[in-house]
PQR file with spaces between the fields and no chain letter, atoms N, CA, C, O and H, PARSE charges and radii, in Angstrom:
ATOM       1  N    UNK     1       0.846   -1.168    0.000 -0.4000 1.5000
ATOM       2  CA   UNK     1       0.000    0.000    0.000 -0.0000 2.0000
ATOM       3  C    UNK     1       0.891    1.231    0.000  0.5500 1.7000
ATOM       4  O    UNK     1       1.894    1.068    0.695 -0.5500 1.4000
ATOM       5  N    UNK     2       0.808    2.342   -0.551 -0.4000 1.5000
ATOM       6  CA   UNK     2       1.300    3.275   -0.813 -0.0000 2.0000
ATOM       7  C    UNK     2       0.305    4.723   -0.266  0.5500 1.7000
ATOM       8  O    UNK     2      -0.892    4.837   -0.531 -0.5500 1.4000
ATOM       9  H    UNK     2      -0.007    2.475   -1.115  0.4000 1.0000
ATOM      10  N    UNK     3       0.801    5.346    0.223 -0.4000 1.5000
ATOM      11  CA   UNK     3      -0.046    6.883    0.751 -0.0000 2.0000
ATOM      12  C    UNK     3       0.332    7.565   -0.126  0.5500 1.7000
ATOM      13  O    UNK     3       1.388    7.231   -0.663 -0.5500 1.4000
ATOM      14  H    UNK     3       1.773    5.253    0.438  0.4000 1.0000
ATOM      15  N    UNK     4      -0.405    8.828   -0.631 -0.4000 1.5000
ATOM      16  CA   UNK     4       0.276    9.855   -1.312 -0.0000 2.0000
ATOM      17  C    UNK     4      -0.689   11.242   -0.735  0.5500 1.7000
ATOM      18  O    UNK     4      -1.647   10.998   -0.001 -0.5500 1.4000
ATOM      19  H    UNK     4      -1.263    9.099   -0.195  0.4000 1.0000
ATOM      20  N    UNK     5      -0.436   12.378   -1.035 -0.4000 1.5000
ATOM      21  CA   UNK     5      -0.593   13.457   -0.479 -0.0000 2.0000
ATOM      22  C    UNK     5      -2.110   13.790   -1.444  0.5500 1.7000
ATOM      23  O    UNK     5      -2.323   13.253   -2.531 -0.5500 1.4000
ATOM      24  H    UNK     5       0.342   12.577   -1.631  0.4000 1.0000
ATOM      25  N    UNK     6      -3.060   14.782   -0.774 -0.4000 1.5000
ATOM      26  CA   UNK     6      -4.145   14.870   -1.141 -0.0000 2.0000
ATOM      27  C    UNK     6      -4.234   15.542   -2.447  0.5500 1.7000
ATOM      28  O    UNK     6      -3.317   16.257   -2.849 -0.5500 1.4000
ATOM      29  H    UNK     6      -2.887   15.219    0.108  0.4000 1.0000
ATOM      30  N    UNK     7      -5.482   15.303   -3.232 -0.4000 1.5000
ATOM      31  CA   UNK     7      -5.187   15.595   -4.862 -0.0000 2.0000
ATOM      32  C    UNK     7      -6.355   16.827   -4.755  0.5500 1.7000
ATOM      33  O    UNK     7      -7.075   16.872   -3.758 -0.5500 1.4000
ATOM      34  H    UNK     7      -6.228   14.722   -2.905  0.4000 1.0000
ATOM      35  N    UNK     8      -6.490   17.801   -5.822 -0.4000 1.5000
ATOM      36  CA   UNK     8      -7.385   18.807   -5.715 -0.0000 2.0000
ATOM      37  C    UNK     8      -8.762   18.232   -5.774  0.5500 1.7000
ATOM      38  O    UNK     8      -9.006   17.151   -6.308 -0.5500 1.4000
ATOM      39  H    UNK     8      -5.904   17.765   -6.632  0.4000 1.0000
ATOM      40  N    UNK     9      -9.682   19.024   -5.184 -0.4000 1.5000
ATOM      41  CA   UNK     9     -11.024   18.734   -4.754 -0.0000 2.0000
ATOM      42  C    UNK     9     -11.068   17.588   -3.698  0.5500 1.7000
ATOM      43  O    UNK     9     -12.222   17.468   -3.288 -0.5500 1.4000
ATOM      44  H    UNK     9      -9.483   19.903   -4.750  0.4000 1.0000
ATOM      45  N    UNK    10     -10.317   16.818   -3.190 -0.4000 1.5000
ATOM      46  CA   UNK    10     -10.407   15.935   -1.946 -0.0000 2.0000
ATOM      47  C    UNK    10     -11.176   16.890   -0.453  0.5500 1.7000
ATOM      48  O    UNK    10     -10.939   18.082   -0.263 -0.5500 1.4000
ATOM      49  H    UNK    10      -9.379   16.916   -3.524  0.4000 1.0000
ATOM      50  N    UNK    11     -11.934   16.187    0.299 -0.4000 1.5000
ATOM      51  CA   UNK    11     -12.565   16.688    1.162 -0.0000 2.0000
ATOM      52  C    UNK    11     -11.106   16.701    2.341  0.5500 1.7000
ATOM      53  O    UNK    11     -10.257   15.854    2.618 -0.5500 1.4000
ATOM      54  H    UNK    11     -12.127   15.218    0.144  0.4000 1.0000
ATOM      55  N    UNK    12     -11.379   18.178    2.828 -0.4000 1.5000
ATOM      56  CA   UNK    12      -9.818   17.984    4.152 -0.0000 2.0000
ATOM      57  C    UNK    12     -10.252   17.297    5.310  0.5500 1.7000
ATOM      58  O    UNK    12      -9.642   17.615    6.332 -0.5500 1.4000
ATOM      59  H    UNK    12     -12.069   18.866    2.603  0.4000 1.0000
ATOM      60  N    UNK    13     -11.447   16.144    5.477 -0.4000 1.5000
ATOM      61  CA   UNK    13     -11.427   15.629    6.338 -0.0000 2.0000
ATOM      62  C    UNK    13     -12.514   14.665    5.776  0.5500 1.7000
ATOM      63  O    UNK    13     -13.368   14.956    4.939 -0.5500 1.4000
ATOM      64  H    UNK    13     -11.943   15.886    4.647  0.4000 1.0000
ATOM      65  N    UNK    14     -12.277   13.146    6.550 -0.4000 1.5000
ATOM      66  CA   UNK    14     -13.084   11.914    6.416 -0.0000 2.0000
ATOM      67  C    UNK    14     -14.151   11.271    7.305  0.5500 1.7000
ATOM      68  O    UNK    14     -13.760   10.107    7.393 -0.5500 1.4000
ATOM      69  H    UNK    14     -11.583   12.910    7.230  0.4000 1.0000
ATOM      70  N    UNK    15     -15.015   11.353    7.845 -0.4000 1.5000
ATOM      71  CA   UNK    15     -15.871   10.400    8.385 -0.0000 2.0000
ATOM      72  C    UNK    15     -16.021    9.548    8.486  0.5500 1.7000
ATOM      73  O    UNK    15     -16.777    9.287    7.550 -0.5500 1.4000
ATOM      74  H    UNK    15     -15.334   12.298    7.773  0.4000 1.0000
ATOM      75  N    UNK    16     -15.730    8.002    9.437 -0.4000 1.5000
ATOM      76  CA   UNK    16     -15.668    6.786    8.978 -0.0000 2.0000
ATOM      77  C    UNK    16     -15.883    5.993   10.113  0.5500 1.7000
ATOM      78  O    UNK    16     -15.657    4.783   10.088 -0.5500 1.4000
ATOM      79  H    UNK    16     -15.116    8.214   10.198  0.4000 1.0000
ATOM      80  N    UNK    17     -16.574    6.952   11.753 -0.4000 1.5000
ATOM      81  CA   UNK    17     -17.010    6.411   13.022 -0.0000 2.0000
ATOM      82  C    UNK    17     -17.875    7.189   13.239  0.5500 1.7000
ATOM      83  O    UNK    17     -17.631    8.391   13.347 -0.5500 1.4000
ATOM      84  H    UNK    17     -16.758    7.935   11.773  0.4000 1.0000
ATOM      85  N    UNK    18     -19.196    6.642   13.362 -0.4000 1.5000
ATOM      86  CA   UNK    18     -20.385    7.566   13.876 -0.0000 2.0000
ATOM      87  C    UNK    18     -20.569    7.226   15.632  0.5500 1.7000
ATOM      88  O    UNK    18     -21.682    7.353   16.142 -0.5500 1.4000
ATOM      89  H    UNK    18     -19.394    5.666   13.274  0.4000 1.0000
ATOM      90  N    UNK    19     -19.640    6.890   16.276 -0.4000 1.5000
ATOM      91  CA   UNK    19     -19.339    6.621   18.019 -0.0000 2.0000
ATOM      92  C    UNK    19     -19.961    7.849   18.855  0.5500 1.7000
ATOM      93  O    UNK    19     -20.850    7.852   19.707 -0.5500 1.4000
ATOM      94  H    UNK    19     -18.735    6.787   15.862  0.4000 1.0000
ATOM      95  N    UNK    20     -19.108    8.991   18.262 -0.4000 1.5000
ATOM      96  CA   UNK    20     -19.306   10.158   18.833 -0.0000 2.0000
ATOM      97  C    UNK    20     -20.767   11.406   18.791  0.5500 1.7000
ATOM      98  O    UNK    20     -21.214   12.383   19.393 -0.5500 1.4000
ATOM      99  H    UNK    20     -18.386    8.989   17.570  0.4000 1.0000
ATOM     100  N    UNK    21     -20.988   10.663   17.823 -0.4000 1.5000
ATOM     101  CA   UNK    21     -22.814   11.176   17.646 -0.0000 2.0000
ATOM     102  C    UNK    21     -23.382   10.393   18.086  0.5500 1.7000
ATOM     103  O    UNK    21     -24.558   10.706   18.273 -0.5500 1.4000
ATOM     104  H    UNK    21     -20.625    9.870   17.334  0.4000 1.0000
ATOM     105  N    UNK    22     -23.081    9.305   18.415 -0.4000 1.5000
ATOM     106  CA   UNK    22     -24.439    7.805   19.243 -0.0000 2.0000
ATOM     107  C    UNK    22     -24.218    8.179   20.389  0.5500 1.7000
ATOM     108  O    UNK    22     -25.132    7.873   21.154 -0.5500 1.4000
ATOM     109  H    UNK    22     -22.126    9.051   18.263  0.4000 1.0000
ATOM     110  N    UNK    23     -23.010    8.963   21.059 -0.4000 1.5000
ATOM     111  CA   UNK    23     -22.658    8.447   22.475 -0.0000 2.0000
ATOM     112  C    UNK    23     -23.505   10.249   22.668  0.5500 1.7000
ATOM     113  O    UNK    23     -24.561   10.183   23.298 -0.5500 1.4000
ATOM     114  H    UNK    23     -22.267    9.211   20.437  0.4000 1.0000
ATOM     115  N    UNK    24     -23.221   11.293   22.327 -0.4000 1.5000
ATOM     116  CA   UNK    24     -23.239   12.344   22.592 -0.0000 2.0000
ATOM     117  C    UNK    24     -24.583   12.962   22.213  0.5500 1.7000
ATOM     118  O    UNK    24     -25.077   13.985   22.687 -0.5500 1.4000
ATOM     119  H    UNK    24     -22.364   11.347   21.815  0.4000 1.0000
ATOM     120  N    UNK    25     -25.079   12.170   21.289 -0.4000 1.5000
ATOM     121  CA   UNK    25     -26.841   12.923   20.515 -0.0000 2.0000
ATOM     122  C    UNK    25     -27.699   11.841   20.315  0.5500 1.7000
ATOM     123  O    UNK    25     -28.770   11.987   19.725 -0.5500 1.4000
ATOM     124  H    UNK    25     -24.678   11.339   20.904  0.4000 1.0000
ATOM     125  N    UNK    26     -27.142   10.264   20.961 -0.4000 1.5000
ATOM     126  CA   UNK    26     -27.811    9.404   21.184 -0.0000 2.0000
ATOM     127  C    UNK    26     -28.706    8.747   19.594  0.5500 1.7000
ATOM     128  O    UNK    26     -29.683    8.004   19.505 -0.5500 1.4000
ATOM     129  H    UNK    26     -26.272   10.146   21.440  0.4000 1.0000
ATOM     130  N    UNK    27     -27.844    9.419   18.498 -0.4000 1.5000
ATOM     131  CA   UNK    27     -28.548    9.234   17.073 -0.0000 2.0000
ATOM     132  C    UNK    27     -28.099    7.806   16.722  0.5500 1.7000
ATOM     133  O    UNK    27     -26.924    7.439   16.703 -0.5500 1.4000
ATOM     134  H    UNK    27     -27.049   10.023   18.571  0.4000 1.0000
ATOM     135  N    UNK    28     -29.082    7.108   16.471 -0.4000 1.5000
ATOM     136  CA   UNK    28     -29.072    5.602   15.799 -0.0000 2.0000
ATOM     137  C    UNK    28     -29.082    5.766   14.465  0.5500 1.7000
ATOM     138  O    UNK    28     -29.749    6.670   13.962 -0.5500 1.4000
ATOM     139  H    UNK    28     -30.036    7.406   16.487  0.4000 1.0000
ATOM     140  N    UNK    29     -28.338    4.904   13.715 -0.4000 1.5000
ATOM     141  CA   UNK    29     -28.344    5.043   12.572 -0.0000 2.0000
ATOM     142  C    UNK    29     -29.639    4.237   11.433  0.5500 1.7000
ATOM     143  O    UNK    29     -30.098    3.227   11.965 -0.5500 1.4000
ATOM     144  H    UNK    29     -27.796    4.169   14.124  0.4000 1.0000
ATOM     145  N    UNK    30     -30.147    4.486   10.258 -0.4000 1.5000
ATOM     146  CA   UNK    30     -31.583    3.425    9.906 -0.0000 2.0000
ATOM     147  C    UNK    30     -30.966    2.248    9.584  0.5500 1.7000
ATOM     148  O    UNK    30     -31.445    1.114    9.592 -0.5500 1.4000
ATOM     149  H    UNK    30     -29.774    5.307    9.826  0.4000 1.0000
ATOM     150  N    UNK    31     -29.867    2.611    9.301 -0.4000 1.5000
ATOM     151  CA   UNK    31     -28.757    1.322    8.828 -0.0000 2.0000
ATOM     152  C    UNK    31     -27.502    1.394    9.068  0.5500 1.7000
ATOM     153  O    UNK    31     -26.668    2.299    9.085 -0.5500 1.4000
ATOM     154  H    UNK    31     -29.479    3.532    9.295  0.4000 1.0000
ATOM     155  N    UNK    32     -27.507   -0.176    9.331 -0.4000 1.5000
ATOM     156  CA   UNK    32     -25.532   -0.146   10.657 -0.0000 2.0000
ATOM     157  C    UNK    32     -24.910   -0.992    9.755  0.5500 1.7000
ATOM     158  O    UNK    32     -23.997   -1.594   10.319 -0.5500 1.4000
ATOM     159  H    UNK    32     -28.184   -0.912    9.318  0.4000 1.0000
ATOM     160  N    UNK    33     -25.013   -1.252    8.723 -0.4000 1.5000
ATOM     161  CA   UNK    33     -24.223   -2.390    7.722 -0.0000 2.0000
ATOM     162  C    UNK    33     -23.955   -1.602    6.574  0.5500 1.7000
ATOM     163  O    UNK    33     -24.770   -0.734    6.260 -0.5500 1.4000
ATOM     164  H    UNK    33     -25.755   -0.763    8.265  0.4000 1.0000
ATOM     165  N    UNK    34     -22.736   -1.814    5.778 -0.4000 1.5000
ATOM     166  CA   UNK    34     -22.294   -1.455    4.376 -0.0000 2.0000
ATOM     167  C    UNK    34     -23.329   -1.450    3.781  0.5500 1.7000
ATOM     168  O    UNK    34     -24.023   -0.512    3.387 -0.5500 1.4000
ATOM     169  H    UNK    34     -22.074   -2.519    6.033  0.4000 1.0000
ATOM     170  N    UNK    35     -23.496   -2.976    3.678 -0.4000 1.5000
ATOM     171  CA   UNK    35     -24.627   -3.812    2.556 -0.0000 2.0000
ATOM     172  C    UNK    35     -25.979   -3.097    2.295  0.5500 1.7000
ATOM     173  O    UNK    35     -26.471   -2.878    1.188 -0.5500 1.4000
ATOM     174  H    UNK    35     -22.932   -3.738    3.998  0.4000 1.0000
ATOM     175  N    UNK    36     -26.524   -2.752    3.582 -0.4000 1.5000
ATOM     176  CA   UNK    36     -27.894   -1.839    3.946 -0.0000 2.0000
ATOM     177  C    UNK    36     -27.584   -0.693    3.448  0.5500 1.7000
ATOM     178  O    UNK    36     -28.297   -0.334    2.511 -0.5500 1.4000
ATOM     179  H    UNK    36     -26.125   -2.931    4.481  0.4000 1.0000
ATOM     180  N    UNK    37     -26.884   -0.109    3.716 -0.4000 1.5000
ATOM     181  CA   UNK    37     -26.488    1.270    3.573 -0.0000 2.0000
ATOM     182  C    UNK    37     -26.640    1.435    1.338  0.5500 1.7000
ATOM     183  O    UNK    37     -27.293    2.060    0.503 -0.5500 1.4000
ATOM     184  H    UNK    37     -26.305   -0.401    4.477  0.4000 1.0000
ATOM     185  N    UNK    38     -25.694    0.540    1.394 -0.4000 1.5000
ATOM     186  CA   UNK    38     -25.569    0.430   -0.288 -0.0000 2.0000
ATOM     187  C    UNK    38     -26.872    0.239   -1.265  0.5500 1.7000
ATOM     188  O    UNK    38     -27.135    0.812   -2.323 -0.5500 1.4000
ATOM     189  H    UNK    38     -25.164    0.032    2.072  0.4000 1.0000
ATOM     190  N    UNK    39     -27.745   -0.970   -0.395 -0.4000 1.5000
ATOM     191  CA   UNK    39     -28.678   -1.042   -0.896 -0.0000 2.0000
ATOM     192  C    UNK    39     -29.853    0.025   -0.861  0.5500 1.7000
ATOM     193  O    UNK    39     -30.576    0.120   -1.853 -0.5500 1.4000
ATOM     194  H    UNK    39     -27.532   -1.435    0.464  0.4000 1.0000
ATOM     195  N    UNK    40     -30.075    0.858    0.284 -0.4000 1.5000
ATOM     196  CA   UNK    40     -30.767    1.464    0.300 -0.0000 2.0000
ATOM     197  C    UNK    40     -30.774    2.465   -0.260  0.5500 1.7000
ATOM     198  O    UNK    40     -31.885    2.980   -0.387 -0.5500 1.4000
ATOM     199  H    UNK    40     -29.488    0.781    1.090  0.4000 1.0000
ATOM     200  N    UNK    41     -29.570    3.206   -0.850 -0.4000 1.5000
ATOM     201  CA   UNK    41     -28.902    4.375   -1.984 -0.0000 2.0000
ATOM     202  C    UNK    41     -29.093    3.556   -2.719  0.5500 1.7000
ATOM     203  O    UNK    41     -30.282    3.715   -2.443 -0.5500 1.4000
ATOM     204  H    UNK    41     -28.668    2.788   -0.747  0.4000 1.0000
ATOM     205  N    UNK    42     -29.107    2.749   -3.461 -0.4000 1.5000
ATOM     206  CA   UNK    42     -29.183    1.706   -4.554 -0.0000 2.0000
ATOM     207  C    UNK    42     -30.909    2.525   -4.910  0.5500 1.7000
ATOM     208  O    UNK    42     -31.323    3.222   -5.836 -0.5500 1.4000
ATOM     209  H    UNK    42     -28.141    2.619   -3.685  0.4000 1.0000
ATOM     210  N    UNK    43     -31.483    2.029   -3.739 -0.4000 1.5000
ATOM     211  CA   UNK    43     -32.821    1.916   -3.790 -0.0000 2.0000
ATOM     212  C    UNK    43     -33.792    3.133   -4.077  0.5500 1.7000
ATOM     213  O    UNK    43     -34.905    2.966   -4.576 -0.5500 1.4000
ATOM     214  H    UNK    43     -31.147    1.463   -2.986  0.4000 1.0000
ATOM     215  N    UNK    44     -33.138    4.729   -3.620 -0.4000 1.5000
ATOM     216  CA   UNK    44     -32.845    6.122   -3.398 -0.0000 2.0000
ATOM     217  C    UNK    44     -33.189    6.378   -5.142  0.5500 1.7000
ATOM     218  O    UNK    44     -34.190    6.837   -5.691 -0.5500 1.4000
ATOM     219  H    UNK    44     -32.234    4.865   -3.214  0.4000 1.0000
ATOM     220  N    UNK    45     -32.046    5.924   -5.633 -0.4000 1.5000
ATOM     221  CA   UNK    45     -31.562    6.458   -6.959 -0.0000 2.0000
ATOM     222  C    UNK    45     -32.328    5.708   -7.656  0.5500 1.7000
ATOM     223  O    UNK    45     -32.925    6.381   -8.496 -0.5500 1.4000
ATOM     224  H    UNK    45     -31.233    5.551   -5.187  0.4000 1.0000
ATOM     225  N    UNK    46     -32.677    4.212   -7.702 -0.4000 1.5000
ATOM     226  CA   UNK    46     -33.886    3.839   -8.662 -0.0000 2.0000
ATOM     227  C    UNK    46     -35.096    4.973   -9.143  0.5500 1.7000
ATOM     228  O    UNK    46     -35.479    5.411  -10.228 -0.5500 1.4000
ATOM     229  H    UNK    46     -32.192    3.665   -7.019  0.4000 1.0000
ATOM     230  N    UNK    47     -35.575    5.250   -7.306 -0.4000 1.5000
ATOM     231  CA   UNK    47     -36.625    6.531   -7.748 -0.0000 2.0000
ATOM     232  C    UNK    47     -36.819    7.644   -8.433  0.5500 1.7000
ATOM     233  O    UNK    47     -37.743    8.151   -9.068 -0.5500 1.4000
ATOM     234  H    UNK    47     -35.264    4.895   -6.425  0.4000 1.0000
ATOM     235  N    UNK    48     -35.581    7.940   -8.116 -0.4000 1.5000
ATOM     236  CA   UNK    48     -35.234    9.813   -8.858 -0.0000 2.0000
ATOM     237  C    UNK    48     -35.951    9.668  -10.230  0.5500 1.7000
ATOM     238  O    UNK    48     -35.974   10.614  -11.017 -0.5500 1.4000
ATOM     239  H    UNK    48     -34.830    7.528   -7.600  0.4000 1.0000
C-alpha cells in the first residue's frame, strides 16, 4: 500500500465512526451495515 498526499477537490477531512454522535446525541443510525447502507442508496436512486 502506498499513501500519497491529497489531490485537488479531496474533502480535508473523512468520516468513517459515527461513536461520537451515538454516544453524545444518542442518534441511531436506519442502517448499521455497508450492505444496507448500499442497498438502500441503490434503492434512493432507482426513484429519482
Amino acid at each position: 500500500m502506498r499513501y500519497e498526499g491529497r489531490r485537488p477537490g479531496d474533502p480535508p477531512v473523512l468520516v468513517a465512526d459515527a461513536r461520537k454522535i451515538r454516544e453524545r446525541l444518542g442518534w441511531i443510525p436506519a442502517y448499521d451495515d455497508l450492505e444496507g447502507i448500499i442497498y438502500s442508496a441503490w434503492q434512493w436512486e432507482k426513484k429519482r
